[in-house]
N, C-alpha and C positions, 0 to 999 in steps of 0.2 A: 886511657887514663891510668894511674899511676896508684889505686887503689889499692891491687893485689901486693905491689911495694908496699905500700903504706903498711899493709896490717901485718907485714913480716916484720917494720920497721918502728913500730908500736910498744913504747915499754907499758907493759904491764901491771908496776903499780904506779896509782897518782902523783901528781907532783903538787906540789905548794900554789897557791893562791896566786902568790907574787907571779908569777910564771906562764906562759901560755903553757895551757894545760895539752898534754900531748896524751893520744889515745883515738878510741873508736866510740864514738858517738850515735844515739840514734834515737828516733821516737816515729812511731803510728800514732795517726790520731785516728781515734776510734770514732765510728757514724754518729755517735751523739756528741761527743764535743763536736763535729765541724757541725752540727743541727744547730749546738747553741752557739756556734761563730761561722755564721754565714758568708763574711767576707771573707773567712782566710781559704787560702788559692794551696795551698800544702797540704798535700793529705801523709807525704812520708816523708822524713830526713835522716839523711845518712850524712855524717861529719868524720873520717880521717885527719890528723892533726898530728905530723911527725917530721922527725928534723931529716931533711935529705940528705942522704952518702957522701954526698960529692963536695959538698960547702958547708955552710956554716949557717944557711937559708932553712927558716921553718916554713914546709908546706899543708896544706888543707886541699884535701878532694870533698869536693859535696856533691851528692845526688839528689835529690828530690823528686817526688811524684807529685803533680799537682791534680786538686780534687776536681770535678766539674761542678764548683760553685763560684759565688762572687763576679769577680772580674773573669775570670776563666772559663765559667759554664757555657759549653758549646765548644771551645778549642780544641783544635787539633791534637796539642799538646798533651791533652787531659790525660791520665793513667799511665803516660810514659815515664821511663826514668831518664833526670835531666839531668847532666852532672856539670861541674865547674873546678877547676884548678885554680886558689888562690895561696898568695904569698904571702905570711903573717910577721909580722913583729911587734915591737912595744915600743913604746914612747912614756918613760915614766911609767905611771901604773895605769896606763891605756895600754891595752891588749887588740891588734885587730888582724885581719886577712882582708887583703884587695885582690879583686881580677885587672890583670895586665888588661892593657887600653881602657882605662876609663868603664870598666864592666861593671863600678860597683864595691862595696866593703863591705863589713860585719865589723861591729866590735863584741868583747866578750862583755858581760856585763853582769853575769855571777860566775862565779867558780868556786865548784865545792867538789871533796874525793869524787863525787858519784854521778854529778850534773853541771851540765854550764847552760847560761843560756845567752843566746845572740842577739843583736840588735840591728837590724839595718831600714833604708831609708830607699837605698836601691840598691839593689844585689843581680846580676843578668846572670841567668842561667842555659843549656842549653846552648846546641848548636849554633853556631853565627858566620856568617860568608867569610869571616876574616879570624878576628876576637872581640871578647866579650861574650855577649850569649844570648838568647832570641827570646830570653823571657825574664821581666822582670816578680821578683820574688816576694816583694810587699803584694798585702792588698788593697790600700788606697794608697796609688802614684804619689809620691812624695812626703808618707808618711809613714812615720817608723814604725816595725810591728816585730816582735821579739818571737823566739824558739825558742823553749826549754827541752834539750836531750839530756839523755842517761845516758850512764857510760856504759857499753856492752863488749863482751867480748869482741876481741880482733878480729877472731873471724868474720862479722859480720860486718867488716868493711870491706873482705874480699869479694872481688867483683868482677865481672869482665868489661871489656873496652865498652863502652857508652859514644854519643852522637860518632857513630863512623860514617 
């Protein structure tokens, strides 16, 4: 993955509202919020969001750790880190990132200097025989369920290669 790019690639200070906000993003959810949210399937998220070298294309790397609760508890999957490569753009004041093949989007759905937070319905994470990704990131299938990250330094988007 395209992480350790990312957080070289990462300005600094915030941008404006209007804007998909570019930076290094991240939250823990700590043992007692998932206690008082038992469906949610995310125990960590890691969001990079920087414009690539080569074009004119804004990308987003996300990782995620998922908890053993909810729909999750008992998977395989559980405590690993799952990452996804998606492509963002705006439409109007719609801000979003899609996974190539039908894997799934986010849209932003606040943005302020210091936090955003996301929204998706299905978002596939994780390893997949082709593309797309082997796990989806809601926790009830077809229903939307939002992130709030802070913004952390860049380093903490650097990372090494994930699903090899």
């Amino acid at each position: 993955m395209r992480l350790i790019l990312a957080a070289a690639l990462i300005a600094a200070t915030p941008v404006a509202a209007e804007e998909i906000p570019r930076g290094c993003f991240h939250r823990l959810y700590t043992d007692k919020h998932l206690a008082n949210h038992p469906a949610q399937i995310v125990r960590e998220l890691t969001l990079a969001v920087y414009d690539a070298p080569e074009s004119d294309d804004i990308w987003a790397d996300m990782v995620a750790v998922l908890a053993d609760q909810g729909r999750m508890t008992g998977s395989h999957n559980v405590g690993k880190p799952l990452d996804q490569v998606l492509n963002c753009w705006s439409k109007g004041a719609r801000h979003q990132c899609a996974v190539d093949c039908d894997g799934g989007s986010f849209r932003f759905t606040r943005i302020t200097p210091d936090s955003i937070t996301i929204e998706t319905s299905y978002l596939t994470i994780g390893p997949a025989e082709e593309c797309g990704g082997s796990e989806n990131m809601v926790e009830v299938l077809g229903e939307p369920v939002r992130y709030r990250l802070s913004r952390v330094d860049a380093k903490h988007c650097e990372a090494p290669e994930l699903n090899d």
